[in-house]
N, C-alpha and C positions, 0 to 999 in steps of 0.2 A: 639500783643496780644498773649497770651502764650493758646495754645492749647492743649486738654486735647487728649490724643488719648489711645483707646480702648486698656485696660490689653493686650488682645486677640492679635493682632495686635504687641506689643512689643516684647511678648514672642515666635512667631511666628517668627520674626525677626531674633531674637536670638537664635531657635534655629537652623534655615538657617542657621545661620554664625556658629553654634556651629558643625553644621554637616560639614560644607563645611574645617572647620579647621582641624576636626577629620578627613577626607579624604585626606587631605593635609598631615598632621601627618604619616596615616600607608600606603600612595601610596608610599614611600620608605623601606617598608619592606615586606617580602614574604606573612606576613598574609593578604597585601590586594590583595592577587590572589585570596581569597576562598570569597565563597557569601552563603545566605541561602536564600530560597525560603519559605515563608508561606501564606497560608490559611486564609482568613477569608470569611466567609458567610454571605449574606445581612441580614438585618433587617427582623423579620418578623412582629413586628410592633414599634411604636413610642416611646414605653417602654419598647422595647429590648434593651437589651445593647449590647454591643461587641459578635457577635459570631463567635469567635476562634475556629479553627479547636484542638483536641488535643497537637498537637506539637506546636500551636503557643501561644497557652494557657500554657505552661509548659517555654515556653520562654519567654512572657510578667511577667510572675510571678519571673523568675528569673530576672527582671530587675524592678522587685517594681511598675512595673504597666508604664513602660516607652514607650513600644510600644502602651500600649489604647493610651496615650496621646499626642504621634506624631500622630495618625492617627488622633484623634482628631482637631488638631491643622491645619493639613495640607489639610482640607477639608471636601466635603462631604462624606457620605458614601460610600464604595468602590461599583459598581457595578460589576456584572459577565463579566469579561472577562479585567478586567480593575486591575491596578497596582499602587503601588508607592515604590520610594526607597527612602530607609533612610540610610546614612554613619555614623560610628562613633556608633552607639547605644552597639556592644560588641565588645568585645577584640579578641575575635576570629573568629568572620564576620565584619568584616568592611561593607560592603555591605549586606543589607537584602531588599531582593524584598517583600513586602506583597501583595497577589494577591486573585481577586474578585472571589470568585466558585460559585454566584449566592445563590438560596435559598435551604435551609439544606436540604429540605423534599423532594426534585426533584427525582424522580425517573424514570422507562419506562413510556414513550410516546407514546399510541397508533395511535397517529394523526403522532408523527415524526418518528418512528418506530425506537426509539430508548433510550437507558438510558440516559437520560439530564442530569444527576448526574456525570457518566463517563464523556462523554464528556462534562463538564465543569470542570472536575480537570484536561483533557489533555490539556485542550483549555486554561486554568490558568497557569498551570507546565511550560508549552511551551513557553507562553509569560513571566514569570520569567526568564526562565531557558534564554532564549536569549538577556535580558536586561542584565543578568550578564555578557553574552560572550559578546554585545558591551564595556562591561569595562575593557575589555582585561581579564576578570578573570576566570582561568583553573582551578579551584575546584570548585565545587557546590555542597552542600548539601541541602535535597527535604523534604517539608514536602510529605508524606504519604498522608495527606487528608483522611485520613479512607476508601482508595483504594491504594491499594504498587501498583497493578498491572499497571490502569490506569496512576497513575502519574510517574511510568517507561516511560511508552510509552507515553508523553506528554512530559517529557524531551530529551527522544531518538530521537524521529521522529521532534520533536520543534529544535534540533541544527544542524540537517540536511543541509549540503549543499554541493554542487559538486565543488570545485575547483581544481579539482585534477591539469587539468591542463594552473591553472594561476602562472605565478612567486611572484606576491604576495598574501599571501593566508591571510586571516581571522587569529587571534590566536585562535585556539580551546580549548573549555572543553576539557583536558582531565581525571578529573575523576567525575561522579554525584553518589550520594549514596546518600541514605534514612538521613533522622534526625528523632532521636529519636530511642523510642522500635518500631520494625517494625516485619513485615509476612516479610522475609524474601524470603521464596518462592515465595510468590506473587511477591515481587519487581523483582527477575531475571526472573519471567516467563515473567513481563513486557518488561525488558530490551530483552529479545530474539524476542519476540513479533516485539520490533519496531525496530531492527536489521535486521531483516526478510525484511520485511517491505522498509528500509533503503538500505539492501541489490541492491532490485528489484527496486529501485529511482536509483542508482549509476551503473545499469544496461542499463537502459532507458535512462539515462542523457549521457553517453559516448557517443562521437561522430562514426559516423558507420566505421569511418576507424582503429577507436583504438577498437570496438568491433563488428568483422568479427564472421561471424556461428565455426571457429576453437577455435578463443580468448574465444567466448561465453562459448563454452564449457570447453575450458583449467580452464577458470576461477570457473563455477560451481563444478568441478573436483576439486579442489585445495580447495574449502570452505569446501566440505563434507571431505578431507583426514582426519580429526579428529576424524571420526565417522567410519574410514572401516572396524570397526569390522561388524557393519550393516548393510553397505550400499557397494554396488556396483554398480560402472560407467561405462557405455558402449558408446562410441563416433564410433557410427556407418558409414563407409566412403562412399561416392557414387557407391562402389563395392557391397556393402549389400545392400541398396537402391535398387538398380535394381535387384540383387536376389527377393527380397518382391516385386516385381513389381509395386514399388507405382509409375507410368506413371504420376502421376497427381502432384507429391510432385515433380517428375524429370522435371515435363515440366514447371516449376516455375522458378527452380534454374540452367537451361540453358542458360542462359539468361546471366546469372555473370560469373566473372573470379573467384570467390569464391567459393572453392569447396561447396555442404552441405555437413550437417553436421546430421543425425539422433540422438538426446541426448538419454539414457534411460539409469533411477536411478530405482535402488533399495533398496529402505528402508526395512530392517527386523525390526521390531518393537517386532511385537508379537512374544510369547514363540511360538506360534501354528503356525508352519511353512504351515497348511495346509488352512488358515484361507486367505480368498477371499482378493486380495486385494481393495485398492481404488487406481483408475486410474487418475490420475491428467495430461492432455494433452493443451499444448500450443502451440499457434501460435507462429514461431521464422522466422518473417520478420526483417533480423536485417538492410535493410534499403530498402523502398520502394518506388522505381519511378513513381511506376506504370508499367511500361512497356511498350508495344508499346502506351498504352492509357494513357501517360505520361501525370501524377500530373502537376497543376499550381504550378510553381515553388515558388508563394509566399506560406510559410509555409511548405514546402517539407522539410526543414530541421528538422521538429517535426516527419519524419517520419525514422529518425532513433530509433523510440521506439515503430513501430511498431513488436517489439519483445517482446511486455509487457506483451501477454500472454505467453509466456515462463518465462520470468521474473520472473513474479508472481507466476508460476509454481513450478518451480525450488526452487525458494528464499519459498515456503512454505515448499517442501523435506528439506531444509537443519534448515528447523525452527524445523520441526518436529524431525529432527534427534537428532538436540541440547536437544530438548525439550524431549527424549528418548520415544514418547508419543508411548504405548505397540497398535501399530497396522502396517498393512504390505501395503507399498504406491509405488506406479510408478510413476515416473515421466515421462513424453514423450514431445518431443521436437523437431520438423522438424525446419532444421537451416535453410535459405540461404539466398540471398539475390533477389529484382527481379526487374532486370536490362534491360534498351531496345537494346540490341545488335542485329545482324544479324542474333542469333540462338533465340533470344526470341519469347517467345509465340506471334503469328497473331494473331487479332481477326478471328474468326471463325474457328478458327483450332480445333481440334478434340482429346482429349487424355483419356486414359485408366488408370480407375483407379482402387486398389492392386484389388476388389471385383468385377472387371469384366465389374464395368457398364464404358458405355460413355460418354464424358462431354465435349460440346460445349463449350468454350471459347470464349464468344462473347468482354467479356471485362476485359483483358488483368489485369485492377487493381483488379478487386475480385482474386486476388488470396490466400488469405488466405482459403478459404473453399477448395482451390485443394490441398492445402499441409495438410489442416486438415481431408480431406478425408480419406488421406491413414492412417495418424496418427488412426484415429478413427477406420478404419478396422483391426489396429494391435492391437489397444487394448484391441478389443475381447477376444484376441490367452491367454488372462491370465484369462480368466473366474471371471472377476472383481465382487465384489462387488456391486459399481458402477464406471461410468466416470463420469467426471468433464470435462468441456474444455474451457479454457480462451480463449479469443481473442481480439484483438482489430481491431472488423470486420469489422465495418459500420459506418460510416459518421453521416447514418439516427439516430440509436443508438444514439447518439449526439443531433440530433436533437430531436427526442423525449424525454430524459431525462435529457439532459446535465449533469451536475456532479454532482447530486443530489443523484443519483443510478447507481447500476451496472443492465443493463438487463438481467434475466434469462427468459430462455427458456429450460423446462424440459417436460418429460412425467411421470414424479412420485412426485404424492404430498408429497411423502417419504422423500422422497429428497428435494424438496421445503422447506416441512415442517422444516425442518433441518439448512438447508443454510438460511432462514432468522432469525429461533432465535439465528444463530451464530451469524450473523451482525446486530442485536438490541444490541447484545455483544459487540463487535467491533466499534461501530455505522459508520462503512465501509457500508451502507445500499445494500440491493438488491432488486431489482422489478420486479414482475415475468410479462412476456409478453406472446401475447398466439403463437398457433404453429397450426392454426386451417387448414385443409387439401383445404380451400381457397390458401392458400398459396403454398404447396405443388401442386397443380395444375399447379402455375403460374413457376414454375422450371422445370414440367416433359413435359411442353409442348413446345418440340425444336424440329428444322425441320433436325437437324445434328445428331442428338445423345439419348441418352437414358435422358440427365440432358444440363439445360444450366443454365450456372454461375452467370446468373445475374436473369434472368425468363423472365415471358413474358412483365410484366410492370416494367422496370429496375427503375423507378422513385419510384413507391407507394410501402410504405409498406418494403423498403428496407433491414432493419433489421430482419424483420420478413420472406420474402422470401430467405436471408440468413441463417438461422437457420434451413429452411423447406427441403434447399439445404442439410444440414449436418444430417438431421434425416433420409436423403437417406441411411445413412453408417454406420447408428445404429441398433442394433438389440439389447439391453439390454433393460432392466424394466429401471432402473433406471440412469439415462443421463441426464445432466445440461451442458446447452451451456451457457458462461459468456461473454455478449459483453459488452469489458472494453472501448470501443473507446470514451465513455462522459466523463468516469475517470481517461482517461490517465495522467492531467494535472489537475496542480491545479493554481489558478490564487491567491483567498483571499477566495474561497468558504469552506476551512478546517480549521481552524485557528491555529491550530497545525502543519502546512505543509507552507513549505514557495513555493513561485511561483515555479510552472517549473513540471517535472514528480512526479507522486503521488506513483508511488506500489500500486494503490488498484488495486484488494481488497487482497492482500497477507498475513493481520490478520484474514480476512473472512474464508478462507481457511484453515489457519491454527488450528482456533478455530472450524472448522466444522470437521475434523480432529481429534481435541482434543476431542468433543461431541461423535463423532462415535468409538472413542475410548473406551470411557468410557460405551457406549453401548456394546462393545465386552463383 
């Protein structure tokens, strides 16, 4: 019996084989290295038709209506965050990725605290831009999506990966550029953006013997030489260390055969050489044992990136610098490592720190707040604007947020106010936590010293008697502590980020930066 089967159904057939031929055809010549990335937006209702981003509406049209009708053909409606590829449709992409950006009108979220709109053309870009690179194909050109900046940094941060050191490597993008008329500017603000970004992932991802407090430094030294009209490097040695008498950064990095390492950047931005700077100071654990209260060895190897608040630090000076943004920044950076040898810190041992006060060391792994102490007392000596201070401090941090946010802890809603309308920017989020003098109780009451490192209920509240630790060593109005340790890692929680170290929040920073600048 001869069977009637659906137009729909033939044509569909056909054009499977018709693409799968035309892929056959130009995988022997150079134009199938290059791919295009486009946009389209879901329906907003039953009697919408196609809605095409600019760029992919000016390339449907140049092909007579042939990409509506593969999409058509090949299924349902795209949704946000979802793709399809097509081979063969032009002579100069063999490959074009068309990908879902969700619905037109999305914009800030006050429920997610952040632009849905951004993040869905990174969270799109991203997953094009990496469908091309499994086709082995090293050009890519991006729609824009009516954001240059965002879909920059959806395809920067999107082809991200560490293999430095595998013998067989991935073939990379090496080059992505805008399709169509574009902002220009917007597009390489984006690509430095996620360079940045990118930078402080290939920071955190090295393993701690290829990146020592010396390397760390050689290497941030070496990204800013582009920029030494403005900026100057100072790699401070354990001989200046103990001049400043930071006791508390010194009794850290005893421990290792690894000398420290003191970092401090100076960014000139602004013409007004008199104009206050902003203090950007990171933890630089570039590999943590723990120490004598040596880490469970399962997972210990994630803490070679407990350097992330330097990382992030660092990798935002050299963003800002690219970014020539007209304001004057410090970078601060205690390197070392903290190792359990015969000279490491006991629990219970007693050390001094640059400001005089005394600090019980009851447990050996909080050592991030001893090296952030002294950091934070030098950072006064510049009459900052304000500090800033990354870290990846707390375990608890973790546990309260997971990677959903970065926790702040500030004393100026100035600054609050600030850092989170950067990261509804960024959608890099941040969640302010409190610093209430509950907490501060539970640190000042040690039976050794003036401070104990962990407080008095080392279990409760962990992150927050951490923080109440470090506003011992503040004396400015305005001071934000950043505990990165839920956003060190990213698993599938970014979609834009593949598994393994994140850089956040190093857009955060940089866009709050950008903001205070623009306030100058």
């Amino acid at each position: 019996m001869t069977m009637l089967i659906p137009f729909r159904r033939v044509l569909l057939s056909s054009v499977r084989k018709h693409n799968c031929r035309q892929f056959s055809d130009f995988s022997s010549t150079s134009t199938a290295r290059k791919g295009l990335v486009l946009g389209v937006y879901e329906k907003q209702s039953n009697n919408d038709g196609k809605h095409f981003t600019e760029a992919a509406a000016e390339f449907d049209s140049s092909l007579s209506g042939k990409l509506s009708q593969m999409l058509s053909l090949s299924g349902p409606p795209l949704k946000k965050g979802k793709s399809r590829i097509f081979y063969g449709l032009h002579q100069d992409f063999p490959s074009v990725v068309v990908v879902g950006l969700g619905k037109s009108d999305a914009g800030v979220c006050g429920k997610e605290n952040w632009d849905n709109c951004k993040e869905n053309i990174r969270g799109a870009v991203s997953t094009g831009c990496r469908q091309l690179q499994d086709l082995e194909i090293t050009h890519v050109e991006v729609d824009p999506c009516g954001d240059e900046q965002s879909a920059a940094e959806g395809a920067v941060l999107g082809l991200f990966e560490y293999d430095e050191l595998k013998t067989k490597k991935k073939v990379r993008v090496t080059t992505t550029q805008p399709h169509g008329s574009v902002d220009t500017a917007a597009w390489q603000k984006g690509i430095l953006y996620g360079e940045g970004q990118n930078l402080a992932r290939q920071l955190m991802e090295a393993p701690a013997n290829h990146i020592t407090p010396t390397v760390f430094a050689d290497t941030i030294e070496q990204k800013l030489s582009p920029f030494v009209d403005r900026v100057t490097v100072h790699k401070r040695p354990q001989s200046w260390i103990e001049s400043e008498q930071m006791g508390a950064f010194l009794s850290v990095s005893k421990g290792s055969e690894e000398p420290p390492i003191f970092l401090e950047l100076h960014y000139r931005g602004s013409s007004d050489s008199t104009q206050p700077p902003l203090v950007l100071v990171g933890k630089g654990i570039t590999f943590d044992s723990g120490g004598i209260s040596l880490k469970p060895s399962s997972g210990m190897d994630a803490m070679r990136a407990d350097m992330g608040g330097a990382a992030t630090v660092c990798s935002a000076v050299v963003t800002a610098a690219a970014l020539k943004l007209p304001i004057n920044i410090i970078g601060l950076a205690p390197l070392c490592e903290n190792m359990p040898s015969g000279k490491a810190n006991k629990p219970g041992d007693v050390v001094c720190a640059k400001n005089g006060k005394t600090i019980q060391v009851d447990n050996t792994d909080a050592e991030g707040r001893l090296i952030l102490a002294d950091a934070l007392c030098y950072a006064h000596s510049f009459s900052p604007r304000a500090i800033i201070n990354a870290a990846t401090l707390t375990g608890a941090m973790d546990v309260a947020l997971g990677s959903a946010a970065t926790g702040v802890f500030t004393n100026s809603d100035w600054l609050w106010e600030r850092l989170h309308k950067a990261s509804i920017v960024t959608g890099d989020r941040v969640w302010r936590m409190p610093l209430f003098q509950h907490y501060t109780k539970q640190i000042t009451d040690s039976a050794l010293a003036d401070l104990n490192n962990v407080g008095k209920y080392s279990r409760s509240g962990g992150a927050c008697t951490a923080a109440a630790f470090l506003r011992e060593f503040v004396t400015t109005d305005h001071w934000a502590h950043l505990d990165i340790a839920g956003v060190m890692t990213n698993k599938d929680e970014v979609p834009y980020l593949r598994k393994g170290m994140s850089g956040r929040p190093t857009r955060t920073l940089v866009e709050f930066a950008a903001h205070l600048a623009s306030e100058s």
